[in-house]
ROZA-842545 format. One line per 2 residues: number of its first residue (from 0); their letters; for each residue y, z, x of C-alpha. Coordinates in steps of 0.25 Angstrom, whole numbers. Example, Ala and Ser with C-alpha at 12.3 -4.5 7.8 and 13.67 -1.06 7.14 Angstrom:
BEGIN
0	AS	-18/31/49  -4/29/55
***
This chain:
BEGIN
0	XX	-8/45/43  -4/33/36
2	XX	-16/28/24  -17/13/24
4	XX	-15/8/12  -27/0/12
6	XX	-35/10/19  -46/17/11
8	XX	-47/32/16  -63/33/19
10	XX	-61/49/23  -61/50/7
12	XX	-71/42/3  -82/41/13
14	XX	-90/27/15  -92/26/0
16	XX	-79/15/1  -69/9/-8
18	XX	-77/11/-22  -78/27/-18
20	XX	-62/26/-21  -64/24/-34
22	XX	-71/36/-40  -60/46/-41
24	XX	-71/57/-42  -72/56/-28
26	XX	-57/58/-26  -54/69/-39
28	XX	-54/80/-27  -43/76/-20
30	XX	-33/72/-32  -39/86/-40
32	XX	-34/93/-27  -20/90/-28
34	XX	-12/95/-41  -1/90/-49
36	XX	6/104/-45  3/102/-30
38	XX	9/88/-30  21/90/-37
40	XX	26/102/-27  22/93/-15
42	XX	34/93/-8  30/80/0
44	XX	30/72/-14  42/65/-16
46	XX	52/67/-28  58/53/-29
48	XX	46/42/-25  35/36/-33
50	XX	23/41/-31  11/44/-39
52	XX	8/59/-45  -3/61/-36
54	XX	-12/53/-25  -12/41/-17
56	XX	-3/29/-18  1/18/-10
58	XX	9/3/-12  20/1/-22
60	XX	14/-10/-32  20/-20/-42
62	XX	33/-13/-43  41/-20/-55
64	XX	54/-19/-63  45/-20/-79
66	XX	51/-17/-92  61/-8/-88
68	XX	53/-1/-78  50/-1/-64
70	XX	35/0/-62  27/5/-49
72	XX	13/3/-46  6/9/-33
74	XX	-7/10/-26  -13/22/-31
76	XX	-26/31/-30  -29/40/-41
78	XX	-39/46/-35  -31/54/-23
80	XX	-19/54/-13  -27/43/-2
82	XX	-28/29/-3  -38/21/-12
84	XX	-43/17/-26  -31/10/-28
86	XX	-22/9/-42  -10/6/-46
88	XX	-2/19/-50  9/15/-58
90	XX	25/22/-60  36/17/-69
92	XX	51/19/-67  65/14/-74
94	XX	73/15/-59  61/17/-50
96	XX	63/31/-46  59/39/-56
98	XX	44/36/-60  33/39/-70
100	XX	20/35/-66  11/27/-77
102	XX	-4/25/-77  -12/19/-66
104	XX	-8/3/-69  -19/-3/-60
106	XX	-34/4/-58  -46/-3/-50
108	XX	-55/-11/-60  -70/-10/-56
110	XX	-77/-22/-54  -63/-30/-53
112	XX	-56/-35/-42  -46/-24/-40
114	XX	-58/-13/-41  -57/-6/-27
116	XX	-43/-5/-30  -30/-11/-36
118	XX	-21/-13/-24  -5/-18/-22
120	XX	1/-29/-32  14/-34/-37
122	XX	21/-36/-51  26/-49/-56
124	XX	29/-52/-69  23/-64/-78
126	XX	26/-67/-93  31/-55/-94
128	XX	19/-47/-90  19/-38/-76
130	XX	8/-45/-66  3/-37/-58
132	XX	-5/-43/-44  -11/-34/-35
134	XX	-23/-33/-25  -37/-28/-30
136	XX	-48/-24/-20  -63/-24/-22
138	XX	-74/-22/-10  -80/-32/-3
140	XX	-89/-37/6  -79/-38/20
142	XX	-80/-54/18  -73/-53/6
144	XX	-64/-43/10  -50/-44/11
146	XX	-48/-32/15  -57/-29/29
148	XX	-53/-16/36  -66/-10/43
150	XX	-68/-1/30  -66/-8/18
152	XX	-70/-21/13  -60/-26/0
154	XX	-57/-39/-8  -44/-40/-12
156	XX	-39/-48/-23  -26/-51/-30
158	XX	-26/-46/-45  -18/-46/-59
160	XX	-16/-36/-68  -4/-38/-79
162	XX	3/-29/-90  14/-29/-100
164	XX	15/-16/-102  30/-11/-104
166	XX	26/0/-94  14/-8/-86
168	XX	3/2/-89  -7/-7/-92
170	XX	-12/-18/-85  -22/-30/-87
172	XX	-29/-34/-74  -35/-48/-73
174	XX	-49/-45/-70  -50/-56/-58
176	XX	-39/-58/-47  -31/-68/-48
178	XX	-32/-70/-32  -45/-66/-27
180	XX	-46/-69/-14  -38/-74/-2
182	XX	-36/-90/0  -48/-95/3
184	XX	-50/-96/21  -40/-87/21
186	XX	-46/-74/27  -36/-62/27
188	XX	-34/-49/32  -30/-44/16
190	XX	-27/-48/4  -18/-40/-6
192	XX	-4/-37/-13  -1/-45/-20
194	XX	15/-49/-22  19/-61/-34
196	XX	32/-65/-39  37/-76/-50
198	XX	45/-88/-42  47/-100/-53
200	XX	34/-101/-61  25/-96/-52
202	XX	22/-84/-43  19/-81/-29
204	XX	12/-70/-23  11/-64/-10
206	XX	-3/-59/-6  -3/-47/7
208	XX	-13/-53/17  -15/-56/32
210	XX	-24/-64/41  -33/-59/51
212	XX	-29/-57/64  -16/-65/61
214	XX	-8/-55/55  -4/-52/39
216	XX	2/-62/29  5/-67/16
218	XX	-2/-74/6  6/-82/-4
220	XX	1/-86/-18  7/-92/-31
222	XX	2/-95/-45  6/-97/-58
224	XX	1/-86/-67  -1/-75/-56
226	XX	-17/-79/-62  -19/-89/-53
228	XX	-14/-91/-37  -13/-101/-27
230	XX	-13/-97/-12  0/-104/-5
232	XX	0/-99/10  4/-87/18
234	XX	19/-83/15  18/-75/28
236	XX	11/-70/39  12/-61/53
238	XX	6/-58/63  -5/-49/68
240	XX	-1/-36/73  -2/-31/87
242	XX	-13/-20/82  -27/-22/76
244	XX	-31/-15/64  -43/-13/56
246	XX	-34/-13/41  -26/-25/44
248	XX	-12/-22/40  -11/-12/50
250	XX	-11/-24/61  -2/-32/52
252	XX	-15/-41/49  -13/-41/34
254	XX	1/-39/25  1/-29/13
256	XX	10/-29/1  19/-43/3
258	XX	30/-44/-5  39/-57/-6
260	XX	53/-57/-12  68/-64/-12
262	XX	75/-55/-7  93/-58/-6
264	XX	90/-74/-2  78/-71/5
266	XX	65/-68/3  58/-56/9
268	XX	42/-55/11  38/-39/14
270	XX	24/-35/17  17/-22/22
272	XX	9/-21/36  6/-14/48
274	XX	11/1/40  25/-8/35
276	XX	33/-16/27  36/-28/34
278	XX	48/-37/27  53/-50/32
280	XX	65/-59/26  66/-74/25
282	XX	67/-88/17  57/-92/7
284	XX	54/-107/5  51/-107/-9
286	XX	46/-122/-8  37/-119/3
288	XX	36/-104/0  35/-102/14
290	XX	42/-87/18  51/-90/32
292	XX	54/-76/38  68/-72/43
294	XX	68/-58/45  58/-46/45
296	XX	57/-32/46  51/-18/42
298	XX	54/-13/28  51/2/31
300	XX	47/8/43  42/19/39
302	XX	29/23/31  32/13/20
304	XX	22/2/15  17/-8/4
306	XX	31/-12/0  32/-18/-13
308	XX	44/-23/-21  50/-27/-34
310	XX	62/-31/-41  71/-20/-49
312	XX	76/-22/-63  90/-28/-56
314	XX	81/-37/-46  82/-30/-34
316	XX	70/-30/-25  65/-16/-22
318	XX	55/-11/-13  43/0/-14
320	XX	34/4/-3  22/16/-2
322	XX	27/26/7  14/33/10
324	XX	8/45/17  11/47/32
326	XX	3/60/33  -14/63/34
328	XX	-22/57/24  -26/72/22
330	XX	-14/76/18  -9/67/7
332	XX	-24/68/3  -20/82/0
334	XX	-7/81/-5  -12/72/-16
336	XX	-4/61/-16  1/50/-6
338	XX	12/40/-4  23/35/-14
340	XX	32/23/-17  45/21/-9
342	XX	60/21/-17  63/8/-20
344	XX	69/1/-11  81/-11/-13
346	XX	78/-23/-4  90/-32/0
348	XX	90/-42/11  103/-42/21
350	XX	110/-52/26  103/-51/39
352	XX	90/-53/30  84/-39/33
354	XX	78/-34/21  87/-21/17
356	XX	83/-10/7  89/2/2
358	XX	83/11/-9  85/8/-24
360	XX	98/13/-29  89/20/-41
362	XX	86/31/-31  101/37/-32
364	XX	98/43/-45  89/54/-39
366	XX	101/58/-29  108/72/-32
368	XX	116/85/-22  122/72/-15
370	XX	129/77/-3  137/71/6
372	XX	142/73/21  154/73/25
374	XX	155/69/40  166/76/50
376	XX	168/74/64  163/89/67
378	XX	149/87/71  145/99/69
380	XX	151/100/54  144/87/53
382	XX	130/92/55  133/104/48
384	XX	136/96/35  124/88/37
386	XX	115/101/39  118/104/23
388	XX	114/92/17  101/90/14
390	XX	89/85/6  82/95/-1
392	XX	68/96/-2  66/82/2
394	XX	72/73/-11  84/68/-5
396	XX	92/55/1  101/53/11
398	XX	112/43/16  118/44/26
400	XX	124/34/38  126/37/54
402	XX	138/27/62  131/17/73
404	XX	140/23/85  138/25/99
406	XX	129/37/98  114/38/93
408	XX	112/45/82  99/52/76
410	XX	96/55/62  87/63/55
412	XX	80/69/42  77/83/45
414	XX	72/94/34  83/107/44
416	XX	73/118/45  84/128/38
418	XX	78/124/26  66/133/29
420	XX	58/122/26  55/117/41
422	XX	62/109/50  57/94/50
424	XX	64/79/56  59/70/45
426	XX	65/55/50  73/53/62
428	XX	81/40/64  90/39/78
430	XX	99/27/81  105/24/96
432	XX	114/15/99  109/10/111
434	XX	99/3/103  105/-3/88
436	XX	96/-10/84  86/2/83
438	XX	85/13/73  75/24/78
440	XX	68/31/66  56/39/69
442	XX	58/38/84  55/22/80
444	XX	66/11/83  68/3/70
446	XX	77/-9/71  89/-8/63
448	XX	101/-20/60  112/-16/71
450	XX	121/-24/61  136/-22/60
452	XX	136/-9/52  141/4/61
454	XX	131/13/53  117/17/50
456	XX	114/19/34  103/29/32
458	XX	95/32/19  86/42/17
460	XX	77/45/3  68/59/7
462	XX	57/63/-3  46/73/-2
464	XX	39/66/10  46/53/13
466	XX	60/46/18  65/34/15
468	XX	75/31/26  83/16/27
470	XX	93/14/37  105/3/34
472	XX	95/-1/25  88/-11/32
474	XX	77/0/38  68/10/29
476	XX	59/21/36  51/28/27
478	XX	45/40/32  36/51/26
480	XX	36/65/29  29/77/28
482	XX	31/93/30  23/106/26
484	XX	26/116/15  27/114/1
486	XX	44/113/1  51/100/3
488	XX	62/102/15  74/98/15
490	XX	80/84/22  94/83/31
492	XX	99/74/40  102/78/54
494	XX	108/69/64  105/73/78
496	XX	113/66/87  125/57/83
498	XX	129/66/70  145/60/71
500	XX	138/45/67  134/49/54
502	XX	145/44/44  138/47/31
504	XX	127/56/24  124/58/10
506	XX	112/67/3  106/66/-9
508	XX	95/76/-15  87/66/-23
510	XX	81/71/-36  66/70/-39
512	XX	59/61/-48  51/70/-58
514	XX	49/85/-56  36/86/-48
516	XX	34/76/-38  22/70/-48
518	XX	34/58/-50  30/56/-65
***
């Protein structure tokens, strides 16, 4: 079971409704019943991604290279492992795997604007002070609401807060928004994330939104100040999906989380509906600032959502998403803690202007016990060499490259059940010739750039519960999973059928982060 993002769990609160959220009196029973021991020896905790010490957290927000530092802020609930009474957790990093987590940044203020919860934002630097835009919520009466979903009535505004703290721990909210409402007419289908950059002497910003019935969009603003804004007109805009939904993102009826970047001499516009993040590739016409679109496509297939990006200190655009929880709300309740922040991602655009990433090199630091194959034209050696290498206790990468011939090939991720920790396929991608265009990963046909090259490139990042898989770099799966017992099992490749096409595999064990999973 996937939680919506936006979704408020009712099973946990009854009818008492979004104010019940706030009291954490209410909730103390489900954190207290979760200990700092028990969490650190959950073996499903990852060992080298960002997540919080304990409970709930969601979209990757304001991401920003600041004094030396990288600096993540996240959805957050400090009261438990489920969705709601949303903050703004806070981690610090000097090559954004290693982290230390700081004080919650951004808390609900009662009676202001943001006081049902502080949600998604961006950073962007002004006079030298870090600016930080984000989306407040209060309840309201359903003609005021922007967001309408058969449960919960919410006003959503766009508000500031600012710091020049050499770490960021304090900020200084403005007590009113600087937009409160959508263009006036305009009736929408939601109204949040915020996104601004510098261009010249002013800013733009675009705003997640979508149009009822019509499919979601993208509102663009610009101002002077970040204080005061001017609505210009829709950057973007789809179409409505083939399937009703009462929460319009699941119809692709409204588009969370835009981003809008140069990208090589393009520029790229992502935004995050329907379960994914969408990106599309194309010219900008800065006199018009009218967005035309070339090329489009998926950024992740797999359980990957709210992408958010930055620059790094040598102006690289990187990119973050929430990986969360694919299991029972009952069991990540238990657990006491759900979801994380994906490794950072290097986005480039290729010459046929498909958006291409590839995982910071800053993660090849972690890597120890490389080991390396050394293929032979014995089959049967060849699989015996394969059999011995493998990923302990889940905290591993690998590399590894199969030739396009003639024969299908089927590759998979399996913890061998001579471990004596259980048998169990973890991700399986199979490739026929028959049809190149196609990759088939989880029995589902993603399309893939036949292009000129004779082989498949496949990266893998295991840890605790999840993979990062990218294929020739142009397609990423994320995929969570989970097994019982309180061991970790080991991870090996095992290619099923068309073993004489691999040309290349390498192992790393990857080294954890901090010593009990707590990542501080």
């Amino acid at each position: 079971m996937n939680c919506n993002r936006r979704a408020f769990l009712q099973g946990l609160t009854g009818a008492a409704g979004i104010a019940a959220l706030g009291h954490a009196r209410l909730l103390a029973p489900v954190f207290a019943s979760v200990s700092p021991g028990d969490l650190a020896t959950d073996p499903r905790r990852p060992q080298f991604h960002l997540l919080p010490a304990a409970n709930w957290m969601n979209d990757p927000n304001g991401p920003i290279f600041w004094n030396g530092n990288y600096h993540m802020f996240y959805q957050y609930n400090p009261n438990g492992a489920f969705w709601g009474d949303m903050h703004w957790g806070h981690a610090i990093s000097r090559d954004m795997i290693h982290w230390k987590h700081l004080p919650v940044a951004l808390a609900p203020t009662p009676g202001g604007p943001d006081a049902d919860g502080v949600f998604s934002g961006t950073a962007v630097v002004r006079d030298g002070v870090v600016c930080m835009l984000y989306t407040g919520v209060v309840s309201a009466p359903e003609s005021e609401a922007t967001i309408r979903d058969g449960a919960h009535s919410m006003r959503e505004s766009q508000c500031i807060a600012t710091s020049n703290h050499p770490e960021l721990r304090t900020f200084i909210k403005q007590p009113a928004p600087v937009i409160a409402a959508p263009p006036a007419g305009m009736k929408v289908s939601g109204f949040r994330d915020p996104s601004p950059w510098r261009h010249g002497d002013e800013c733009y910003m675009t705003i997640g939104s979508g149009i009822p019935r019509q499919g979601g969009a993208v509102l663009l603003y610009r101002s002077r100040d970040l204080m005061h804004w001017d609505y210009l007109h829709l950057l973007a805009q789809g179409e409505m999906g083939p399937i009703s939904a009462a929460n319009p993102v699941d119809s692709g009826d409204m588009w969370e989380c835009p981003e809008f970047f140069p990208l090589g001499n393009k520029h790229v516009l992502i935004y995050s509906s329907e379960g994914k993040v969408f990106w599309e590739s194309g010219e900008f016409d800065t006199k018009e600032l009218v967005f035309h679109r070339e090329h489009g496509g998926v950024l992740d297939y797999g359980t990957f959502y709210a992408a958010k990006t930055q620059t790094d200190k040598d102006g690289n655009r990187l990119l973050w998403g929430w990986i969360s929880e694919t299991r029972p709300l009952e069991e990540y309740r238990a657990s006491g803690w759900a979801g994380m922040i994906s490794l950072p991602r290097v986005l480039t655009l290729n010459a046929d202007g498909q958006v291409a990433m590839s995982v910071s090199r800053e993660a090849s630091q972690l890597r120890k016990r490389e080991q390396t194959l050394t293929p032979t034209v014995d089959e049967a050696a060849r699989r015996r060499d394969m059999g011995g290498m493998v990923v302990k206790g889940c905290s591993g990468e690998i590399l590894c490259t199969m030739r396009r011939t003639k024969t299908p090939f089927e590759l998979t991720l399996v913890s061998p059940a001579a471990t004596g920790q259980g048998a169990g396929q973890w991700l399986s991608l199979r490739y026929d010739p028959a049809h190149p265009g196609l990759l088939e990963i989880e029995g589902k046909g993603v399309a893939i750039q036949s292009g000129s090259s004779d082989e498949f490139e496949f990266h893998f990042y295991i840890d605790g519960s999840v993979i990062e898989a990218f294929v020739n770099r142009t397609v990423a799966w994320t995929k969570r999973f989970y097994y019982p017992g309180s061991v970790a099992p080991d991870v090996q490749v095992r290619v099923e059928e068309g073993v004489m096409n691999l040309s290349s595999l390498t192992v790393w064990q990857l080294s954890p982060i901090s010593p009990d999973r707590l990542t501080t």
